[in-house]
C-alpha positions as CSV (number, residue, x, y, z in Angstrom):
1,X,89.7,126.2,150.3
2,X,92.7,124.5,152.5
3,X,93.5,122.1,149.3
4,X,93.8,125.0,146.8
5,X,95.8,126.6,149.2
6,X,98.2,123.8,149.6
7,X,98.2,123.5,146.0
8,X,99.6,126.5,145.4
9,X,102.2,126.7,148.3
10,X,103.4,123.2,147.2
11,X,103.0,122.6,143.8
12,X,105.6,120.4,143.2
13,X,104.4,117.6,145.9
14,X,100.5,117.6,144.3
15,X,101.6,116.9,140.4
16,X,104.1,114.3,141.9
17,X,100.3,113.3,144.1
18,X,98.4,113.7,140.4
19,X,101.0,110.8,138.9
20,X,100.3,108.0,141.5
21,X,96.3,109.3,140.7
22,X,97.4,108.5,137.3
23,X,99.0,105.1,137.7
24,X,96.0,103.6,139.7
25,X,93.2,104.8,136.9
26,X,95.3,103.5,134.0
27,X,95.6,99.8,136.2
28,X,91.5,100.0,136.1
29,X,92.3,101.0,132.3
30,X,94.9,98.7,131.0
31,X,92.5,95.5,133.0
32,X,91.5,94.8,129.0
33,X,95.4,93.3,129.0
34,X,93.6,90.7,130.9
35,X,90.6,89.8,129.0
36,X,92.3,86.6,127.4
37,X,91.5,85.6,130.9
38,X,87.7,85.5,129.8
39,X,88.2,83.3,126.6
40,X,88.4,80.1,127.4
41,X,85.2,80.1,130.1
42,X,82.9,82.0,127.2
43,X,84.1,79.7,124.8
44,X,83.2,76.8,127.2
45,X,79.5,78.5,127.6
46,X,78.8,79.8,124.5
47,X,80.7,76.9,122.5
48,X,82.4,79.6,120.5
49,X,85.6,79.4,118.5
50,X,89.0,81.0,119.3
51,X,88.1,84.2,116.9
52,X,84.6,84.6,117.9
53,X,85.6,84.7,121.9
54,X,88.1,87.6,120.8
55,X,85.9,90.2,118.8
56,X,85.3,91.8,122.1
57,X,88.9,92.1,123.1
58,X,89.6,93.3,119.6
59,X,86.4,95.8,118.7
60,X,87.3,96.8,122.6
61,X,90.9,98.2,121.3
62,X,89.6,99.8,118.3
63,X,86.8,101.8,119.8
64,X,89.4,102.6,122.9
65,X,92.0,103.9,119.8
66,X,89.0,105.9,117.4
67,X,87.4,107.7,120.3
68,X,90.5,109.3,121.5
69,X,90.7,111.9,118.9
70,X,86.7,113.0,119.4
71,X,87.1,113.8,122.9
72,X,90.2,115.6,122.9
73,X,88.5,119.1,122.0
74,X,86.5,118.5,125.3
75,X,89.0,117.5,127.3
76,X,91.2,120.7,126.1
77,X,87.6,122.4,126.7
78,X,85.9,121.2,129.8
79,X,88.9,120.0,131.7
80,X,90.2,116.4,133.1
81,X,87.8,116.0,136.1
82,X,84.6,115.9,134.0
83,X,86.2,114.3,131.3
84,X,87.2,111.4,133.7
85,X,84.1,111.5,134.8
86,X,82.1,110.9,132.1
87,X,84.6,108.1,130.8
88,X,84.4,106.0,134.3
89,X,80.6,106.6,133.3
90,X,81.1,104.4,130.5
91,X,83.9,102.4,131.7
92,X,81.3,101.0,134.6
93,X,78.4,101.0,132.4
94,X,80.9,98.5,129.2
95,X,81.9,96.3,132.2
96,X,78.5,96.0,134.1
97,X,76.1,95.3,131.0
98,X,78.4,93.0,129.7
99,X,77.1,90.5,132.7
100,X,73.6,90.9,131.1
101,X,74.7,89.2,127.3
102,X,73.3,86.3,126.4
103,X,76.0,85.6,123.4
104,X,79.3,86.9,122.5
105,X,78.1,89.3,119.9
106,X,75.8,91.4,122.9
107,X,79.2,91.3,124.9
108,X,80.8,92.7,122.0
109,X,78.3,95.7,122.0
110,X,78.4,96.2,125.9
111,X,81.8,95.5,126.8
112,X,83.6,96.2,123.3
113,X,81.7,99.3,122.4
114,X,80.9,101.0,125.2
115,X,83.6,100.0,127.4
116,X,86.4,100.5,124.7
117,X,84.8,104.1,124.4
118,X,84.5,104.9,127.9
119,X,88.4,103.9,128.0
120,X,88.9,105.8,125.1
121,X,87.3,108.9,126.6
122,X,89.6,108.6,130.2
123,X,93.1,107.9,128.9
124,X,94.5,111.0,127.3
125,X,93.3,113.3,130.2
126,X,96.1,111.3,132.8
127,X,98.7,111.7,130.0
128,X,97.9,115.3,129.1
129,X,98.3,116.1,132.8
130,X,101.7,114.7,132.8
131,X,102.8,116.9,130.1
132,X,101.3,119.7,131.6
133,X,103.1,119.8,134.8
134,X,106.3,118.2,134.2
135,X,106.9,120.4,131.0
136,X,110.8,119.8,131.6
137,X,110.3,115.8,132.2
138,X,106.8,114.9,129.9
139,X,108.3,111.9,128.6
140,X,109.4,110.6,132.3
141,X,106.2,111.6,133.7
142,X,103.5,110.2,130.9
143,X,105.9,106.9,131.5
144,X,105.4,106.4,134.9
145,X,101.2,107.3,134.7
146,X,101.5,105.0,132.0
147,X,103.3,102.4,133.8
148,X,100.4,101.7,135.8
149,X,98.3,100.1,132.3
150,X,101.1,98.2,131.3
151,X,101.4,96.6,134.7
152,X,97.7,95.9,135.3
153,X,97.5,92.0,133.9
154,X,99.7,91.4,137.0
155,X,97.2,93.2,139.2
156,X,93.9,92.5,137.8
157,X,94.1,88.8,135.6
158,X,94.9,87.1,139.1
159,X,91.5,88.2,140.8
160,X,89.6,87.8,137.9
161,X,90.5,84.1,137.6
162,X,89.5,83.9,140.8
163,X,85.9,85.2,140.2
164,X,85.6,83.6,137.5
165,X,86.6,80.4,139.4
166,X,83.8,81.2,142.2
167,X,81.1,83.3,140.1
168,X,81.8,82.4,136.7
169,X,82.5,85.2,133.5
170,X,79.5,87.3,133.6
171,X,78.9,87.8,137.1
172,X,83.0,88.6,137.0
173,X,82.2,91.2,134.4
174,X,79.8,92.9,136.9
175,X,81.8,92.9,140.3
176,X,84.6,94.3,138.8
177,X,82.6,96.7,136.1
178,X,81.5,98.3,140.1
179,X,84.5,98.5,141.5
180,X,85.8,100.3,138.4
181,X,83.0,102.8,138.3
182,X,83.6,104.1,142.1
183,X,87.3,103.7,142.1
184,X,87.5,105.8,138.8
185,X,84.6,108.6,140.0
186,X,86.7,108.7,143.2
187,X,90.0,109.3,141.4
188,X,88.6,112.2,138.6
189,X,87.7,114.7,142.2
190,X,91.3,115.4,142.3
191,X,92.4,116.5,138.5
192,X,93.6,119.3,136.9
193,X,95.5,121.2,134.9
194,X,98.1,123.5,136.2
195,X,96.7,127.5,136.0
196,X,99.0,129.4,134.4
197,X,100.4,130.9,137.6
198,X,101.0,127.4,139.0
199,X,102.7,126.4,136.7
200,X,104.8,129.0,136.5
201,X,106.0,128.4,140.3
202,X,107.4,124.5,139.4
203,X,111.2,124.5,138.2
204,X,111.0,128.1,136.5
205,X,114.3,127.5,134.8
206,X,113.4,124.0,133.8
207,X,109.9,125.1,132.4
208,X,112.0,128.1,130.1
209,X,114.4,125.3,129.0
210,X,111.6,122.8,128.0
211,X,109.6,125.1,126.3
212,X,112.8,126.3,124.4
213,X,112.8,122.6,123.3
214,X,109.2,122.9,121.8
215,X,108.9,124.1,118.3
216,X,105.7,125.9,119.0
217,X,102.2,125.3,119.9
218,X,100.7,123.2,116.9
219,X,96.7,122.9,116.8
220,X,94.9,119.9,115.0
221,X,95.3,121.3,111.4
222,X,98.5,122.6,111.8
223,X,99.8,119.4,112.9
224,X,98.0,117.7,110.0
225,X,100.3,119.5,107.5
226,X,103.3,118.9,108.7
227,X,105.5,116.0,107.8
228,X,106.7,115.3,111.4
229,X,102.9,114.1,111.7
230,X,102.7,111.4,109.4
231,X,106.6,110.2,110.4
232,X,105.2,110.0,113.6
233,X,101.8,108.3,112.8
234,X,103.1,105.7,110.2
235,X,106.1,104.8,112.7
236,X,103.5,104.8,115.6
237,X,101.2,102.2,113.6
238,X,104.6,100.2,112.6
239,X,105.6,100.1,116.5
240,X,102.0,98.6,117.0
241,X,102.1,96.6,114.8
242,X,105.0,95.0,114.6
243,X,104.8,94.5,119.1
244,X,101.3,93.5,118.8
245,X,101.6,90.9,116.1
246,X,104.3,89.3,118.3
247,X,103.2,89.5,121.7
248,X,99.4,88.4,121.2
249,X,100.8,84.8,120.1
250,X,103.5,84.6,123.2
251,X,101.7,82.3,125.0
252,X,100.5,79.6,121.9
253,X,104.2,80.5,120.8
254,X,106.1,79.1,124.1
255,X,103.3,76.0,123.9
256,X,104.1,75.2,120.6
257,X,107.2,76.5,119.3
258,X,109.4,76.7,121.9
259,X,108.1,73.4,123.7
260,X,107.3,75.2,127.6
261,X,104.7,73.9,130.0
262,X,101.8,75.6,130.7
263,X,102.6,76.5,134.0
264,X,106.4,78.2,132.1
265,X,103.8,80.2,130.0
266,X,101.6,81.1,132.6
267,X,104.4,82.4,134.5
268,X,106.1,84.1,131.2
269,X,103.4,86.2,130.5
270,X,103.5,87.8,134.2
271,X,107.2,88.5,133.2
272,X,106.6,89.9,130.0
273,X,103.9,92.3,131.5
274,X,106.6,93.7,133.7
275,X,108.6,94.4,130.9
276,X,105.5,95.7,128.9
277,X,105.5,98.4,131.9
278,X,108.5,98.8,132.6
279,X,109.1,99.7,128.7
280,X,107.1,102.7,129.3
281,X,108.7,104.6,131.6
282,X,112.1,103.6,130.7
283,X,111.6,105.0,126.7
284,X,110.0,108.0,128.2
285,X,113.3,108.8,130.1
286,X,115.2,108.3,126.7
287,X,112.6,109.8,124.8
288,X,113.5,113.2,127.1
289,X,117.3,112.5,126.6
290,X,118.0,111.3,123.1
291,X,114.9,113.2,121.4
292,X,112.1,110.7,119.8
293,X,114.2,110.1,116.4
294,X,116.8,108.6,118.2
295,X,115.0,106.6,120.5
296,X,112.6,105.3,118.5
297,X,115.4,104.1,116.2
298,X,116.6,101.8,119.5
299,X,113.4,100.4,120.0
300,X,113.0,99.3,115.8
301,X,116.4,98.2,116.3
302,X,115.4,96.1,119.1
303,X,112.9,94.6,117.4
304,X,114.1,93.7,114.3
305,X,117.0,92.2,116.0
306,X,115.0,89.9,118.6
307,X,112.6,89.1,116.0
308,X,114.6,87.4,113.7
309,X,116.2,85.5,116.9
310,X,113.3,84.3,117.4
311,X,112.6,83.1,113.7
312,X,116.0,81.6,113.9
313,X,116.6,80.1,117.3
314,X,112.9,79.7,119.2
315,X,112.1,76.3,118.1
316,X,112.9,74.3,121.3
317,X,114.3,77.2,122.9
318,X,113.1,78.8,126.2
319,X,115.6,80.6,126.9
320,X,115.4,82.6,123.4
321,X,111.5,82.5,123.9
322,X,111.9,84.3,127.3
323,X,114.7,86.8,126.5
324,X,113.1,88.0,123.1
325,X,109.8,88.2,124.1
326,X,110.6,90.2,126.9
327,X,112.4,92.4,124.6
328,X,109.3,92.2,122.2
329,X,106.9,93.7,125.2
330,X,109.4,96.0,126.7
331,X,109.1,98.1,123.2
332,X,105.6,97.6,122.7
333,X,105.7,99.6,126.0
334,X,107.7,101.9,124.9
335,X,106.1,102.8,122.2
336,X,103.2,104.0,123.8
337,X,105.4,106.6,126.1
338,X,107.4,107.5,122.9
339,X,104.1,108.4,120.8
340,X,102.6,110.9,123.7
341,X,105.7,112.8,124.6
342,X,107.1,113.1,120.6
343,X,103.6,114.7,120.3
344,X,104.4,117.2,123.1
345,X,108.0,117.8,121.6
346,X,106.7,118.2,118.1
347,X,103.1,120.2,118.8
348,X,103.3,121.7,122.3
349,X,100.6,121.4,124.8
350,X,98.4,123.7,124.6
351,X,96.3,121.8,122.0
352,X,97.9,118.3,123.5
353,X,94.3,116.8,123.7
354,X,93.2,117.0,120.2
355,X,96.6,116.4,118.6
356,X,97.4,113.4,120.7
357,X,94.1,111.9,120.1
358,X,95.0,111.8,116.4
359,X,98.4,110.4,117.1
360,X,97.0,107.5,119.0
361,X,94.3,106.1,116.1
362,X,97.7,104.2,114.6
363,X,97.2,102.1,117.9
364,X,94.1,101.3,117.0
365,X,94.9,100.1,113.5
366,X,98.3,98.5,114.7
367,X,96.3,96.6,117.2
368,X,93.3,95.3,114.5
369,X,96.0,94.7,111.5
370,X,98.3,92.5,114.0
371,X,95.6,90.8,115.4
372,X,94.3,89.6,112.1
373,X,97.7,89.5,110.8
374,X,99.5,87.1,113.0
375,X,96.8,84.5,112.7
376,X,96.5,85.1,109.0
377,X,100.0,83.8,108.8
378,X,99.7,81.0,111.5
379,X,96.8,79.8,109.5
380,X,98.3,80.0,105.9
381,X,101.6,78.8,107.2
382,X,100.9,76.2,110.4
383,X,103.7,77.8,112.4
384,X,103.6,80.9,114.2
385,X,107.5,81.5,113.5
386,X,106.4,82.9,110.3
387,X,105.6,85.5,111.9
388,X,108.6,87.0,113.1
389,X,110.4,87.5,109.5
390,X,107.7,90.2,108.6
391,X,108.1,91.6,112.3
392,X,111.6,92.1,111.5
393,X,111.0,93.6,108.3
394,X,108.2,95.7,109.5
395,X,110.5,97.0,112.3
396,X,113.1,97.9,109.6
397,X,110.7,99.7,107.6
398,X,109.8,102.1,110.7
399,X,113.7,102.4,111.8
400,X,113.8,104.2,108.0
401,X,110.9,106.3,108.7
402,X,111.8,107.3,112.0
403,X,115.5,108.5,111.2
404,X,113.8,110.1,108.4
405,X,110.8,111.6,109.4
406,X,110.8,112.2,112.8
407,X,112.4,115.8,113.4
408,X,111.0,119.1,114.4
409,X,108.2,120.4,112.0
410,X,109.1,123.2,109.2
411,X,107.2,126.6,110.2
């Protein structure tokens, strides 16, 4: 009874609590950043190749993308707390079975589907949350709870090594898969969305002037015929895309291309994860101020421009590798605070859930087509630099669309 009470006399100070809640779920969430940690001790015991140790990385992100938009009716419905509950459910169960397969294509089932699912079920409800009760700073607030996924490789690859130094890979996959599962059940207790009458208490005049801002509240198949939808989606897929065909070959990139030792990339990729987080909040602040045309304009922009640098000037060049790909992750980032609170702009939140879960299936076929892509051409080619002309152009592309496409829906 005390906490409800203090909930309502303070509102204010328990969303601010509900965004640190946030942060430390998605760092349990975003620990599949670190999986590459896994590949090269499975390929030692199962004598796999390269693209066999990553199907369960890669069917991990798709079924983390598709199963958004299934549970977003019940997570509209039944609330976050049992929705994160259920998730971490699934989440414990991926990570914990996984420690039972006896070849990669069992780990694929156990950790790929059911942990990308369980993943899939928790994330929107910390996002939809943030849009809930910061209506006047969505983008800033889904940022900084999102912050906490791009940031998690520097948390969570660290101690896995060391497990899987002193237990080995499946054992690792258990330990951790437990210390998810409580963390996760401990952290759902807490969440909610703001009643009507809370919400009304934070930043009245704030609230009126957000809402103002919102074209109007959008369900699923409203959303679906407008032309602000598929703007959003294609450029959404493009960000993707684009950042994830570049970013998964950073570290054979500095080894190869630009000529860095091992311990250089080692120590690159913990930089580029800061900016991968970092990237979040930061184009959720801009999304708020220059509107989600504009700012996802910048981060194309960005892209294109650091992309062809690197096609042009990464060949023996750490300096370029560092600087570009930092600029590569930082929007990759950013695109995934950009996506969420252009939804919010576009749709409104009272049907964030379902329409957001739609949004985010272009991650999931950004994430497969760059996956495949990039190797594709490193394959057909024998350099991984020809990768970064079609990044550029791919970037271009979704600069057109966005300054297009992206604008407030017709009613």
């Amino acid at each position: 009874m005390s906490s409800k009470n203090d909930v309502k006399s303070n509102p204010s100070m328990y969303r601010w609590i509900l965004i640190v809640i946030g942060f430390i779920i998605n760092v349990c969430l975003g620990s599949i950043y670190s999986y590459s940690v896994f590949r090269k001790p499975l390929e030692a015991m199962w004598q796999l190749s390269s693209t066999e140790s990553g199907l369960p990385y890669m069917v991990f992100l798709a079924l983390f993308a598709f199963t958004m938009p299934l549970v977003g009716g019940f997570l509209d419905r039944f609330g976050p707390r049992i929705t994160v509950m259920i998730g971490s459910l699934l989440v414990g169960a991926g990570w914990c079975l996984a420690s039972l397969s006896s070849n990669i294509y069992l780990l694929t089932i156990l950790y790929g589907v059911i942990g990308g699912a369980g993943v899939g079920v928790v994330y929107g409800a910390p996002i939809a949350i943030a849009a809930r009760w910061f209506p006047e700073r969505a983008g800033t607030a889904m940022g900084l709870t999102l912050l906490g996924f791009g940031l998690s490789p520097l948390i969570t690859a660290p101690i896995m090594s060391a497990l899987i130094s002193s237990i080995g890979p499946l054992q690792t996959f258990l330990y951790l898969g437990a210390t998810f599962l409580i963390i996760l059940l401990l952290l759902s207790i807490p969440l909610k969305f703001p009643s009507s009458s809370g919400g009304a208490s934070i930043k009245t005049t704030s609230v009126v002037q957000s809402a103002a801002r919102e074209v109007g509240q959008l369900d699923r198949h409203e959303m679906l015929r407008t032309k602000t939808f598929y703007a959003l989606w294609t450029a959404y897929t493009l960000g993707c895309l684009s950042g994830l065909m570049a970013i998964g070959i950073a570290a054979p990139f500095g080894l190869e291309v630009a000529k860095i030792s091992r311990e250089a990339s080692s120590m690159a990729l913990s930089v580029f994860a800061i900016f991968n987080g970092m990237g979040r909040p930061l184009f959720g602040w801009l999304t708020d101020r220059l509107k989600p045309r504009n700012t996802a304009a910048i981060s194309f922009f960005l892209v294109a421009i650091f992309a062809g640098l690197l096609y042009m000037l990464g060949e023996g060049n750490p300096v370029i590798y560092f600087v570009c790909f930092s600029i590569l992750w930082l929007n990759l980032g950013g695109w995934l605070a950009i996506a969420p609170a252009a939804t919010k702009i576009f749709f409104g939140t009272k049907y964030y859930g379902k329409n957001y879960g739609v949004v985010f299936t272009s991650y999931g076929v950004g994430a497969i087509l760059g996956m495949l892509s990039s190797g594709w051409l490193k394959d057909t080619t024998g350099t991984y630099l020809s990768v970064f002309p079609v990044v550029s152009i791919l970037a271009i592309i979704g600069l057109i669309i966005a300054y297009a496409g992206l604008r407030s829906p017709k009613r």
